[in-house]
Structures are given as C-alpha cells and as structure tokens.
mmCIF file of the N, C-alpha and C atoms, coordinates in Angstrom:
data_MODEL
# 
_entry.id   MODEL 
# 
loop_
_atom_site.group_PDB 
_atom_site.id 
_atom_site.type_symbol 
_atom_site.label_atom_id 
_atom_site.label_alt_id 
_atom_site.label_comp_id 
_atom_site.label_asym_id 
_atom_site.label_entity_id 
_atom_site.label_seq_id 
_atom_site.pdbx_PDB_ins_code 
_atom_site.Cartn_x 
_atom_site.Cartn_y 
_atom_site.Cartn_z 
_atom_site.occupancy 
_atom_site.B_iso_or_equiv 
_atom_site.pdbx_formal_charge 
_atom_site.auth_seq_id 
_atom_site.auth_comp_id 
_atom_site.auth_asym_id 
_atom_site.auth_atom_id 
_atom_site.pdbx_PDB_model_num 
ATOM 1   N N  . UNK A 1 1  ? 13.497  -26.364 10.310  1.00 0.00 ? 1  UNK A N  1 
ATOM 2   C CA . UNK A 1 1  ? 13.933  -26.295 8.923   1.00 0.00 ? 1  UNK A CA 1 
ATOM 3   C C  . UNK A 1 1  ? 14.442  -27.649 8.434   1.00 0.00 ? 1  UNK A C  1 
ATOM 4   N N  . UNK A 1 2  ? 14.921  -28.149 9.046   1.00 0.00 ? 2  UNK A N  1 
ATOM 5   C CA . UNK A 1 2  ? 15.973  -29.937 9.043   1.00 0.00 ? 2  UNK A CA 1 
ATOM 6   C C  . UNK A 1 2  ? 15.188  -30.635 8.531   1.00 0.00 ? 2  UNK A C  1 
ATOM 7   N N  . UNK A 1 3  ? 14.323  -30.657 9.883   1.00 0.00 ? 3  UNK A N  1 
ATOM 8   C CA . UNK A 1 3  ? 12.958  -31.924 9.832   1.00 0.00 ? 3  UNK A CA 1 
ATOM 9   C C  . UNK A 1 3  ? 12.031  -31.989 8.343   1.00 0.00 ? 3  UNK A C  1 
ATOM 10  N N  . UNK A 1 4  ? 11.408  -30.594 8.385   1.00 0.00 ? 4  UNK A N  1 
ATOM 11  C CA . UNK A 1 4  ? 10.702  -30.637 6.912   1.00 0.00 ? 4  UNK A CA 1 
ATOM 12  C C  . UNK A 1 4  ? 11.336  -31.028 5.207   1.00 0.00 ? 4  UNK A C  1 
ATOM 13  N N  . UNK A 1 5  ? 12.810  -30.167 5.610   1.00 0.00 ? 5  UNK A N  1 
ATOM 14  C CA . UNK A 1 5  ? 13.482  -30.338 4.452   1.00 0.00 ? 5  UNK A CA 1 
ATOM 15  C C  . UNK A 1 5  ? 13.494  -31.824 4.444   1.00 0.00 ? 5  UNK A C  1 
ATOM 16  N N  . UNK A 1 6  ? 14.094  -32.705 5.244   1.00 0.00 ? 6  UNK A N  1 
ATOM 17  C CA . UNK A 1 6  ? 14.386  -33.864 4.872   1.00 0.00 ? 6  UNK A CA 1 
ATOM 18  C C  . UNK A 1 6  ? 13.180  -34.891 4.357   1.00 0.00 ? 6  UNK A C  1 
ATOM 19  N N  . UNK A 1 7  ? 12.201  -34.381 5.159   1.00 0.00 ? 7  UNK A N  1 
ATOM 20  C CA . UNK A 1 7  ? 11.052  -35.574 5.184   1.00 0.00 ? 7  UNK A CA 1 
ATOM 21  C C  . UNK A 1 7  ? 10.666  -35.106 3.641   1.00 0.00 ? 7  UNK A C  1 
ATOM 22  N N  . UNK A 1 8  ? 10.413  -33.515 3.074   1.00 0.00 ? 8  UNK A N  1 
ATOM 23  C CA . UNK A 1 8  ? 10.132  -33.925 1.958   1.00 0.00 ? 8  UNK A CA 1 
ATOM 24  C C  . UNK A 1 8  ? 10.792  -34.412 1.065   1.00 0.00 ? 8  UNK A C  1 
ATOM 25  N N  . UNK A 1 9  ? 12.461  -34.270 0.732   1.00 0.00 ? 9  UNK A N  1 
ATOM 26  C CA . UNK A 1 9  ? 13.347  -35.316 -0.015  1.00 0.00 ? 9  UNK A CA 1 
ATOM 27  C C  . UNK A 1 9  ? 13.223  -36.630 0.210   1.00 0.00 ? 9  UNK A C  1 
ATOM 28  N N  . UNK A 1 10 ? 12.999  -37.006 1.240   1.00 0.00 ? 10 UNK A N  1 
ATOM 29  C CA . UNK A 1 10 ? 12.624  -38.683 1.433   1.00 0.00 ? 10 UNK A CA 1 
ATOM 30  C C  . UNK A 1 10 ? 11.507  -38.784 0.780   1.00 0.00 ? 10 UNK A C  1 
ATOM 31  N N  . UNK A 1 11 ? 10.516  -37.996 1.142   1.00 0.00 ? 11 UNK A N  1 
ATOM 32  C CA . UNK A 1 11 ? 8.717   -38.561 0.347   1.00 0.00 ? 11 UNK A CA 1 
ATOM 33  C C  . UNK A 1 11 ? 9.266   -38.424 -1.477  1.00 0.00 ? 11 UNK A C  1 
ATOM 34  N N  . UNK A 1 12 ? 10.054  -37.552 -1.542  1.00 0.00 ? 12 UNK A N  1 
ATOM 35  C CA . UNK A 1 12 ? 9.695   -37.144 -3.387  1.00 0.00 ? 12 UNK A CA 1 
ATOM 36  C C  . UNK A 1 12 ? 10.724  -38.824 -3.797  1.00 0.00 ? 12 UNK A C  1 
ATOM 37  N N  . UNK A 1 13 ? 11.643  -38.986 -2.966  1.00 0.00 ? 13 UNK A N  1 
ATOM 38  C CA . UNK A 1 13 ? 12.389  -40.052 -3.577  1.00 0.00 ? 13 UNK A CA 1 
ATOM 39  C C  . UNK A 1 13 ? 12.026  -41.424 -3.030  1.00 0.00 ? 13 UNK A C  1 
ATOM 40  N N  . UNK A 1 14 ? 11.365  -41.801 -2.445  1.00 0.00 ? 14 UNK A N  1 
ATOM 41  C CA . UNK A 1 14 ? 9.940   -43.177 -2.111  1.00 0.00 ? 14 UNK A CA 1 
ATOM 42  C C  . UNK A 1 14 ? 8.747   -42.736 -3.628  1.00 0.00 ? 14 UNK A C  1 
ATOM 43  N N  . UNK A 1 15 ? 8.476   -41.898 -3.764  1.00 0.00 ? 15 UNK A N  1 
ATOM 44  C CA . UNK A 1 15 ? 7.567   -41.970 -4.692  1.00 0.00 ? 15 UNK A CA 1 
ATOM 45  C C  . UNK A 1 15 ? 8.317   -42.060 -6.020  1.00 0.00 ? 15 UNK A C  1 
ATOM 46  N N  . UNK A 1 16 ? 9.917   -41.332 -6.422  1.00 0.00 ? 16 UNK A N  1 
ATOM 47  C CA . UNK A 1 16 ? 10.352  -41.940 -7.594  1.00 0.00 ? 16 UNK A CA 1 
ATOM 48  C C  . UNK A 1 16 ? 10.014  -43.447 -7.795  1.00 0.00 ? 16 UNK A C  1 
ATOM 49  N N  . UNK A 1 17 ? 10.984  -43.951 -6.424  1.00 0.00 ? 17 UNK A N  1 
ATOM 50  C CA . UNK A 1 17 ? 11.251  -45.446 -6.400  1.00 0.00 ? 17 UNK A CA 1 
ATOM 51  C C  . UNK A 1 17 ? 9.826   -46.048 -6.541  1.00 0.00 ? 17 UNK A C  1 
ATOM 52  N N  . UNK A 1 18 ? 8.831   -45.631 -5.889  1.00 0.00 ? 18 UNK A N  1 
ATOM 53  C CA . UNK A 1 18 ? 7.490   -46.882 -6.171  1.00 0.00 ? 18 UNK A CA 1 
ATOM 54  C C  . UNK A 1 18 ? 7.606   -46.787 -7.336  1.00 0.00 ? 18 UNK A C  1 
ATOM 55  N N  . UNK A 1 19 ? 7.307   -45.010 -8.224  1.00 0.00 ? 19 UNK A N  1 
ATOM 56  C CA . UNK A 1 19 ? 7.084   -45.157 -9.731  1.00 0.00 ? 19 UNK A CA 1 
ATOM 57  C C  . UNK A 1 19 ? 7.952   -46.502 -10.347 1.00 0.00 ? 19 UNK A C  1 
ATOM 58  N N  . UNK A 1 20 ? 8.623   -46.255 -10.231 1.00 0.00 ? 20 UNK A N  1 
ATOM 59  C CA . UNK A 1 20 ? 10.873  -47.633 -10.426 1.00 0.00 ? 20 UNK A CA 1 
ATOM 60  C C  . UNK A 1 20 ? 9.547   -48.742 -10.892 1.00 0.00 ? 20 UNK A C  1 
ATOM 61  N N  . UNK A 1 21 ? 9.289   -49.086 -9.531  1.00 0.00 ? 21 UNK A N  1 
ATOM 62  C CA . UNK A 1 21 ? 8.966   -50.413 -8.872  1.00 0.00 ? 21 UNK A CA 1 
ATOM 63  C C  . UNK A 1 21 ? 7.543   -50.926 -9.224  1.00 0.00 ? 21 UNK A C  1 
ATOM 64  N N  . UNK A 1 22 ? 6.742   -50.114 -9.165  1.00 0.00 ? 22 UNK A N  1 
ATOM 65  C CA . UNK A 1 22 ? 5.491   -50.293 -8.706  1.00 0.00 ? 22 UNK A CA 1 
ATOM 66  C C  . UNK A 1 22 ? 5.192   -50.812 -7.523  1.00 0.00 ? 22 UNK A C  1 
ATOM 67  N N  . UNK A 1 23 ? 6.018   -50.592 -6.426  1.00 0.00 ? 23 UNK A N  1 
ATOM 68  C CA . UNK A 1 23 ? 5.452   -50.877 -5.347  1.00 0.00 ? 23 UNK A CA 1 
ATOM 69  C C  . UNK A 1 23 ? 4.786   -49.417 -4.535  1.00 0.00 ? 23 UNK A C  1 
ATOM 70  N N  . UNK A 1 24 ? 3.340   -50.225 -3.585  1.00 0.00 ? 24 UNK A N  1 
ATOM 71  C CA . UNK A 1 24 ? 2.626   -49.434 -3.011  1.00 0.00 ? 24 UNK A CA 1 
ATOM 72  C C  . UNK A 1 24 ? 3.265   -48.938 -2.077  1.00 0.00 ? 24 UNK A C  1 
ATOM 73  N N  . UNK A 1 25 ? 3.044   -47.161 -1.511  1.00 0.00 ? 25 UNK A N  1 
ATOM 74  C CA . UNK A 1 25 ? 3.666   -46.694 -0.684  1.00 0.00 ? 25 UNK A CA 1 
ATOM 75  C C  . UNK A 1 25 ? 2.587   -45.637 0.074   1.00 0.00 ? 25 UNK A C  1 
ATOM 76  N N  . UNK A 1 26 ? 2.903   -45.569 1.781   1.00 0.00 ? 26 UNK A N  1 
ATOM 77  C CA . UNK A 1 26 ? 1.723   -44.692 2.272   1.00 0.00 ? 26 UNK A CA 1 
ATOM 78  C C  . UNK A 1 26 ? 2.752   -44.204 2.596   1.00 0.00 ? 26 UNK A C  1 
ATOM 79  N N  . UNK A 1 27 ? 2.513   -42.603 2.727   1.00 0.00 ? 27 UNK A N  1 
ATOM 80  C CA . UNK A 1 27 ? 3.095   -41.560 3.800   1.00 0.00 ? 27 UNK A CA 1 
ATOM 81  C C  . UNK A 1 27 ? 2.230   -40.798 4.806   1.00 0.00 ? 27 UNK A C  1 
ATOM 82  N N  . UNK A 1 28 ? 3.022   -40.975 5.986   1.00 0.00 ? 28 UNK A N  1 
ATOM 83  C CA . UNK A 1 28 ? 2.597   -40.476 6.928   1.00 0.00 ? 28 UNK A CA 1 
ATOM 84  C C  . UNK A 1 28 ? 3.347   -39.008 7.809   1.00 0.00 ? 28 UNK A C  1 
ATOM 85  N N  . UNK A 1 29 ? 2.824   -38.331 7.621   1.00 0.00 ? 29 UNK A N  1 
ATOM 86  C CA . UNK A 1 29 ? 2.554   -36.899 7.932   1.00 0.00 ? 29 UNK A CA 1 
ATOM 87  C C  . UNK A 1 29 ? 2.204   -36.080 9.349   1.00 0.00 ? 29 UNK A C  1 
ATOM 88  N N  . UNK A 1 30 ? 3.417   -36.105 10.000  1.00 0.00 ? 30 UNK A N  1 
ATOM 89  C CA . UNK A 1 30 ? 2.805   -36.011 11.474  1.00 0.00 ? 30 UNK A CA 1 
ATOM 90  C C  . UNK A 1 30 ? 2.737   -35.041 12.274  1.00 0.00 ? 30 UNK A C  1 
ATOM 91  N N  . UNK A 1 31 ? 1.865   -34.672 13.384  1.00 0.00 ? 31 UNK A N  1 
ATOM 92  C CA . UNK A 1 31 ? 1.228   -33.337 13.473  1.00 0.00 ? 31 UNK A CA 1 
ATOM 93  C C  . UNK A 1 31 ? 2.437   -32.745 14.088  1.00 0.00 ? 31 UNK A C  1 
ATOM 94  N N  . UNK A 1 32 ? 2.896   -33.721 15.239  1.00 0.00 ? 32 UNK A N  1 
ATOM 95  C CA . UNK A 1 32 ? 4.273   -32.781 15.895  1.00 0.00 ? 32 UNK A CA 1 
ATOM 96  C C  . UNK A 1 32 ? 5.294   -34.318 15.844  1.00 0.00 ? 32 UNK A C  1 
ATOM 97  N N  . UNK A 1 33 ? 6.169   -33.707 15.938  1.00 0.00 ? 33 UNK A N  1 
ATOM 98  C CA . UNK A 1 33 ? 7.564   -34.253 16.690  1.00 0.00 ? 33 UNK A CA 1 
ATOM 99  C C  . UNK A 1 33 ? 7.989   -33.740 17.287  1.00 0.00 ? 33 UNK A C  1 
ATOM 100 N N  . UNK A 1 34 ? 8.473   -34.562 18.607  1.00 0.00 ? 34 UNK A N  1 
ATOM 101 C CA . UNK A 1 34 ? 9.461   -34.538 19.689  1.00 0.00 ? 34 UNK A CA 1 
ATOM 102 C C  . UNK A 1 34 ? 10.701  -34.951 20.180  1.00 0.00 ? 34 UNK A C  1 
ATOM 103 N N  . UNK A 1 35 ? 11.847  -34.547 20.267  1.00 0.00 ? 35 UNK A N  1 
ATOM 104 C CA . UNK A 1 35 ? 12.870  -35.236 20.520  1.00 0.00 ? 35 UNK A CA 1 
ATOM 105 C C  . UNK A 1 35 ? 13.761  -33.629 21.239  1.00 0.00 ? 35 UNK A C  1 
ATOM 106 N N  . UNK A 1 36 ? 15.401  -34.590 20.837  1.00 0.00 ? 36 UNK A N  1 
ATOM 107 C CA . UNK A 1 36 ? 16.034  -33.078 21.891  1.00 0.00 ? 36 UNK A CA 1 
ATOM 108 C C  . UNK A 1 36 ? 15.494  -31.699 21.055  1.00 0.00 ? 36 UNK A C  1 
ATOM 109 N N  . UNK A 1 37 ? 16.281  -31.151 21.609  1.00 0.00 ? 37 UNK A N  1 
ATOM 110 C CA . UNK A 1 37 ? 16.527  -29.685 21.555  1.00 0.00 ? 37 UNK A CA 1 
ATOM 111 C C  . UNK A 1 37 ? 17.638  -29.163 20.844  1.00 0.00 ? 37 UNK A C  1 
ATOM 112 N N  . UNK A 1 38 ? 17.622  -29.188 19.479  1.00 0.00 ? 38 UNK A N  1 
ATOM 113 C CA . UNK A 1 38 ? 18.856  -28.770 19.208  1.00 0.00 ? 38 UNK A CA 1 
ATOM 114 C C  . UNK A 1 38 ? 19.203  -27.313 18.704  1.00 0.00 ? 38 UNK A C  1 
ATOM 115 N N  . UNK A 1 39 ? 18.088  -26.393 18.267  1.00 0.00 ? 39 UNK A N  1 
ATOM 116 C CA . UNK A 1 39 ? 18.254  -25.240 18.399  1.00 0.00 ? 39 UNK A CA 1 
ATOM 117 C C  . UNK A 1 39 ? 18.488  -24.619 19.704  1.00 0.00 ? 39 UNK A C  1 
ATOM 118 N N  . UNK A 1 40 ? 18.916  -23.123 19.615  1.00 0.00 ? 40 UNK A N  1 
ATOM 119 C CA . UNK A 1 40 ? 19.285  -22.994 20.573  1.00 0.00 ? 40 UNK A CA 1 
ATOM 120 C C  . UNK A 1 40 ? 17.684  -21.665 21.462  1.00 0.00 ? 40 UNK A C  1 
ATOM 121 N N  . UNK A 1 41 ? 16.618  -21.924 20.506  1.00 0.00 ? 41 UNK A N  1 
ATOM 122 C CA . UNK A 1 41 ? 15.582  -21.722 21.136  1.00 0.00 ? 41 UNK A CA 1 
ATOM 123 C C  . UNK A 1 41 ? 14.590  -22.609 21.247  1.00 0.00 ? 41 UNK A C  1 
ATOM 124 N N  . UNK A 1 42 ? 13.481  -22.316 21.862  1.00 0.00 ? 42 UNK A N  1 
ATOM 125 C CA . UNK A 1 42 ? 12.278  -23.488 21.539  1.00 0.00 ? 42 UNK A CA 1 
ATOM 126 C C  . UNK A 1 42 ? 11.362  -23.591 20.729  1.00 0.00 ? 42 UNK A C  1 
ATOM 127 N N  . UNK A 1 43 ? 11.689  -24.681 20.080  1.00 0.00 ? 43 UNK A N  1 
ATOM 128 C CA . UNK A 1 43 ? 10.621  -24.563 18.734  1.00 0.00 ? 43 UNK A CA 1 
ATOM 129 C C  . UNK A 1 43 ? 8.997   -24.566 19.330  1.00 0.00 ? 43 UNK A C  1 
ATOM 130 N N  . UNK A 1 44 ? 8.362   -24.950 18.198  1.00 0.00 ? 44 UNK A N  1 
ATOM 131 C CA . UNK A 1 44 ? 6.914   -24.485 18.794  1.00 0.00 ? 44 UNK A CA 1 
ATOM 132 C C  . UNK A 1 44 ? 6.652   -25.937 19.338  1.00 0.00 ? 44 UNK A C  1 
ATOM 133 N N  . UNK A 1 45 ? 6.863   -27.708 18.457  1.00 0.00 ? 45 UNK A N  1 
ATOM 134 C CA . UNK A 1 45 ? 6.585   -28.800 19.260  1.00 0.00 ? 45 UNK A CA 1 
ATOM 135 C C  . UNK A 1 45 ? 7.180   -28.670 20.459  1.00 0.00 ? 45 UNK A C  1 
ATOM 136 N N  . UNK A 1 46 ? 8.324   -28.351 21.010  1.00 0.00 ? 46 UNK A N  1 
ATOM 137 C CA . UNK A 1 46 ? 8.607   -28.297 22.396  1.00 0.00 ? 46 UNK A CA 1 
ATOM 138 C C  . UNK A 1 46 ? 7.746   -26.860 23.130  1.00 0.00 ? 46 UNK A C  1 
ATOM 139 N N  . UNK A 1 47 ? 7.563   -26.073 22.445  1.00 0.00 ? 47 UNK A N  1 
ATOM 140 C CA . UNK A 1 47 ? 6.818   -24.607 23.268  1.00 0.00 ? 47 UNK A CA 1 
ATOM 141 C C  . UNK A 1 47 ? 5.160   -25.723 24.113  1.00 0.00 ? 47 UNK A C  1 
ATOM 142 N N  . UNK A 1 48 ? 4.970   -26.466 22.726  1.00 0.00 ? 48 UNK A N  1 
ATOM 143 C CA . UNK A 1 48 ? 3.505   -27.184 23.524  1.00 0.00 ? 48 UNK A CA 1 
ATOM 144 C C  . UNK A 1 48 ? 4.042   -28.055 24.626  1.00 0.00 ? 48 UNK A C  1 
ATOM 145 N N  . UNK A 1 49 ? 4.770   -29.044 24.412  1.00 0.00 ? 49 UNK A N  1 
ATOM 146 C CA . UNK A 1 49 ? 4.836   -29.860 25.740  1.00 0.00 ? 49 UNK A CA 1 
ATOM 147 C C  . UNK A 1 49 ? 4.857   -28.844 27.102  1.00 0.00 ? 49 UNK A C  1 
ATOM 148 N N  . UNK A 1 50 ? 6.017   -27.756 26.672  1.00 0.00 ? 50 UNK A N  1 
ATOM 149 C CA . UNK A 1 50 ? 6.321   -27.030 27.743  1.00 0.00 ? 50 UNK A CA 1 
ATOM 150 C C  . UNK A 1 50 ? 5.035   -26.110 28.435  1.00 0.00 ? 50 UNK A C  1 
ATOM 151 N N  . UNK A 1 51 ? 4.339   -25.781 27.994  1.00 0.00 ? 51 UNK A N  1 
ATOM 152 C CA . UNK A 1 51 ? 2.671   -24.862 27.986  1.00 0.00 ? 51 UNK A CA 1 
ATOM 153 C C  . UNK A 1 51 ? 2.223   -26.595 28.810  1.00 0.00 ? 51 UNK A C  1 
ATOM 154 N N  . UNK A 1 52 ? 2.015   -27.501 28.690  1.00 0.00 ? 52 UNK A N  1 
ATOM 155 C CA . UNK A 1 52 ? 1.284   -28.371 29.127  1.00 0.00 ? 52 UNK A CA 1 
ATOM 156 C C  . UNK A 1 52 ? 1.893   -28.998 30.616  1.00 0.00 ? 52 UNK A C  1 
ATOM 157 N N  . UNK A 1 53 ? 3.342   -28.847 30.663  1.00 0.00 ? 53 UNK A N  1 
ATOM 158 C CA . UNK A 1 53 ? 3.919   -29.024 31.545  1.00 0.00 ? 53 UNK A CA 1 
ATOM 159 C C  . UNK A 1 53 ? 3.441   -27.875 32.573  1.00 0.00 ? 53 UNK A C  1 
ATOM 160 N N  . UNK A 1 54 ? 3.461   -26.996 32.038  1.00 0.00 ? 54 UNK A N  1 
ATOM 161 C CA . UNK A 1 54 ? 3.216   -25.440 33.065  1.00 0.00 ? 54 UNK A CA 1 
ATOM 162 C C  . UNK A 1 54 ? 1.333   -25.706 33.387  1.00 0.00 ? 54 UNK A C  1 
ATOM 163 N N  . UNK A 1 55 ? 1.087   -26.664 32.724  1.00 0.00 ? 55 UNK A N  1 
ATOM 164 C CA . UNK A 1 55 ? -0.836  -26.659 32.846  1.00 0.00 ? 55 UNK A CA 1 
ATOM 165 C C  . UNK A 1 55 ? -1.538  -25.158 32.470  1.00 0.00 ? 55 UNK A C  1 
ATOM 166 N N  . UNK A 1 56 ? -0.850  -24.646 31.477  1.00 0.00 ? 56 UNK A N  1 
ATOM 167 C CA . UNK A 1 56 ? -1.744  -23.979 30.697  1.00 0.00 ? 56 UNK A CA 1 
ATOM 168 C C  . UNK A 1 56 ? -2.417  -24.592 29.592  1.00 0.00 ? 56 UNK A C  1 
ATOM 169 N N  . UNK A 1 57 ? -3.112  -24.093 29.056  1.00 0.00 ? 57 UNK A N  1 
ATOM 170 C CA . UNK A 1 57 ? -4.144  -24.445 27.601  1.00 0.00 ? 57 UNK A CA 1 
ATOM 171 C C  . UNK A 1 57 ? -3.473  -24.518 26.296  1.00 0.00 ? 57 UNK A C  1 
ATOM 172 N N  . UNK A 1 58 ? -3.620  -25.419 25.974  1.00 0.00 ? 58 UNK A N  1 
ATOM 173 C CA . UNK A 1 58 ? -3.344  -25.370 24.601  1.00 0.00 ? 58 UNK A CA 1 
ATOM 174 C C  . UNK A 1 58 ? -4.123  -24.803 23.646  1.00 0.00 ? 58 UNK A C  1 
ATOM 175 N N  . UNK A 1 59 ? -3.235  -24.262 22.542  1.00 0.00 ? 59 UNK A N  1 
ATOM 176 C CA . UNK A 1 59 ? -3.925  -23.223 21.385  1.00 0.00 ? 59 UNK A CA 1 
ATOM 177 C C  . UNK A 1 59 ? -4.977  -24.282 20.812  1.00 0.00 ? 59 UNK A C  1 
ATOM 178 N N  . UNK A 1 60 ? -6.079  -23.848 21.156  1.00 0.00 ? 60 UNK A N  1 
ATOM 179 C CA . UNK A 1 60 ? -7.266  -25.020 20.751  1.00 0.00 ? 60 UNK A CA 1 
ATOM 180 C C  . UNK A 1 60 ? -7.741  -24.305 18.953  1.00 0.00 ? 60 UNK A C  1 
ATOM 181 N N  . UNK A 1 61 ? -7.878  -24.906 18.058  1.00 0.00 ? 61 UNK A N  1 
ATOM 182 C CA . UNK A 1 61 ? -8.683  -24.397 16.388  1.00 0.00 ? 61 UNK A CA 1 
ATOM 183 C C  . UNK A 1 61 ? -9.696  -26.025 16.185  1.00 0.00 ? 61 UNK A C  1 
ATOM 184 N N  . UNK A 1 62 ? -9.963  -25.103 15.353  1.00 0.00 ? 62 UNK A N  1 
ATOM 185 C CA . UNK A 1 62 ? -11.182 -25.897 14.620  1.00 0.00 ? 62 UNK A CA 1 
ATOM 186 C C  . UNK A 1 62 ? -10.042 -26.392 13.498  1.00 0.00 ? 62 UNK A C  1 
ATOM 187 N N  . UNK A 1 63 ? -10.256 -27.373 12.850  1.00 0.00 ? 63 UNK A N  1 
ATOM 188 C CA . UNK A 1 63 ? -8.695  -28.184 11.519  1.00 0.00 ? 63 UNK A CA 1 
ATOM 189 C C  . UNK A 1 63 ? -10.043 -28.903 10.686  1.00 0.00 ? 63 UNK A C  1 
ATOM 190 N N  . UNK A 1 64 ? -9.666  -28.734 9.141   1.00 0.00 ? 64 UNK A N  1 
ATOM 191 C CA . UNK A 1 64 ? -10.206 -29.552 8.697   1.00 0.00 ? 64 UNK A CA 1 
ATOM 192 C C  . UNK A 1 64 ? -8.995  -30.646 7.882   1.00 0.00 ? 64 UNK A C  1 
ATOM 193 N N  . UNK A 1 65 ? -9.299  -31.709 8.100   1.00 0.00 ? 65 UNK A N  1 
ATOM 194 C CA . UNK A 1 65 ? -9.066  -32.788 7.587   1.00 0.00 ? 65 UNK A CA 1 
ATOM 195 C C  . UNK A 1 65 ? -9.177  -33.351 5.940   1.00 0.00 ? 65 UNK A C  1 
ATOM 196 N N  . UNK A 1 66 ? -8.017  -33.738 5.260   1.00 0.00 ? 66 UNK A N  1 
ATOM 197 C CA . UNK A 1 66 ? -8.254  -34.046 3.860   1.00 0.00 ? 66 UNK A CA 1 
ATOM 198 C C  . UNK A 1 66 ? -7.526  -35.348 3.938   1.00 0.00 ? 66 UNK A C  1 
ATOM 199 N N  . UNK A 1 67 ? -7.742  -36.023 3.149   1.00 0.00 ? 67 UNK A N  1 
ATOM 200 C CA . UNK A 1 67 ? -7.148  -37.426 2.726   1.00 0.00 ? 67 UNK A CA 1 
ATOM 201 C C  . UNK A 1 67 ? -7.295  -37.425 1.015   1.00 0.00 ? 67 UNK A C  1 
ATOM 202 N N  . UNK A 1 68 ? -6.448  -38.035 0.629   1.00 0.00 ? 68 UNK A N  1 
ATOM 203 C CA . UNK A 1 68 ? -6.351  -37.929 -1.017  1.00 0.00 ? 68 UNK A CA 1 
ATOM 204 C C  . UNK A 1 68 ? -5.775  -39.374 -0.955  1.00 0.00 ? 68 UNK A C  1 
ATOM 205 N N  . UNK A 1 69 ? -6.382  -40.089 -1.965  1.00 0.00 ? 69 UNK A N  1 
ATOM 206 C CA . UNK A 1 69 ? -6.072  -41.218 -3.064  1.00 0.00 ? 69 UNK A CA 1 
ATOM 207 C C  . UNK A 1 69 ? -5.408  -41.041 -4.398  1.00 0.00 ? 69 UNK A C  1 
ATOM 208 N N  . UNK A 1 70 ? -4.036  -41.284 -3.972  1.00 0.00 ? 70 UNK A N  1 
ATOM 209 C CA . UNK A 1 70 ? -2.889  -41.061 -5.101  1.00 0.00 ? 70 UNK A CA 1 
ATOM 210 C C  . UNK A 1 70 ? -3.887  -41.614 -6.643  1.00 0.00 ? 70 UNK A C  1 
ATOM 211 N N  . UNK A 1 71 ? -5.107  -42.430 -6.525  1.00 0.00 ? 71 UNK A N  1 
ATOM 212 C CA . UNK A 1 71 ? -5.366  -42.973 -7.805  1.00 0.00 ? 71 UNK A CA 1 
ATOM 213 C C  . UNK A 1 71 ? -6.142  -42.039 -8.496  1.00 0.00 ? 71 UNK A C  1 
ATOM 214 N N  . UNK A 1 72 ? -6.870  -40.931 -8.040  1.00 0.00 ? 72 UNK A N  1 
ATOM 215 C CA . UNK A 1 72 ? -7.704  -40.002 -8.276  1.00 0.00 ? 72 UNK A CA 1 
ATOM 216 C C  . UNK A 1 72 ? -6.969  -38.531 -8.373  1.00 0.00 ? 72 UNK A C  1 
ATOM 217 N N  . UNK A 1 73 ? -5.450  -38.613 -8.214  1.00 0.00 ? 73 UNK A N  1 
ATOM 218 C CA . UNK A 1 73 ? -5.070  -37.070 -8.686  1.00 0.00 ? 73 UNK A CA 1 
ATOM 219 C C  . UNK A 1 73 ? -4.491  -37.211 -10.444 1.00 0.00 ? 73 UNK A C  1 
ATOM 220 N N  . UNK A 1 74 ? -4.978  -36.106 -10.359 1.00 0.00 ? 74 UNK A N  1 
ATOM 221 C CA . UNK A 1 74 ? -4.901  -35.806 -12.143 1.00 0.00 ? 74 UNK A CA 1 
ATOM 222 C C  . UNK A 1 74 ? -3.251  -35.143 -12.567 1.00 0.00 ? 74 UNK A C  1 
# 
C-alpha cells in the first residue's frame, strides 16, 4: 500500500514541476521491489524470491507491453 501510494504522489508532483519548468522527465515503473519485510506477512515480491529460493516455478503469463510518448496523449 506505502510503496504505490508514494510512488504515485512523487510521479503526479515531477510532472507538475516539469509542467513549472519545462524540464524533460522519464518515469520508471518497476515490475517488483525488494527490500525488508515490514509487514507482518509476505507480500507477493518477497512470496517470489521465496518460491525461487524453495526452486519452485514461478507463476509464468504471457504480458503485453505498452510504452506511451507523453507527446502523443491527447
């Protein structure tokens, strides 16, 4: 809940500020993160390390991929 909340208040307020500025800005969007443990269960990025540690399989899908150019949204 932490992680997402924050990263999107940071992205919406980098994109005020470029608007500010006009300076160019990329965001990057990442599939997992890892670090401690601070709930007091296991989230799902730690459920995978832990599945890989045990040498089971990972939940394999098919993903499709999008990329967007901030200059082309309407």
């Amino acid at each position: 809940l932490w992680y997402p909340l924050s990263k999107t208040l940071a992205e919406k307020e980098v994109w005020r500020f470029a608007e500010e500025t006009g300076l160019n800005v990329v965001v990057v969007n990442p599939g997992t993160v890892l670090g401690t443990i601070l709930p007091p269960a296991i989230n799902a990025s730690m459920g995978m390390i832990v599945r890989l540690l045990q040498g089971k399989r990972l939940l394999t899908m098919r993903m499709r991929i999008e990329a967007y150019d901030s200059t082309w949204v309407i």
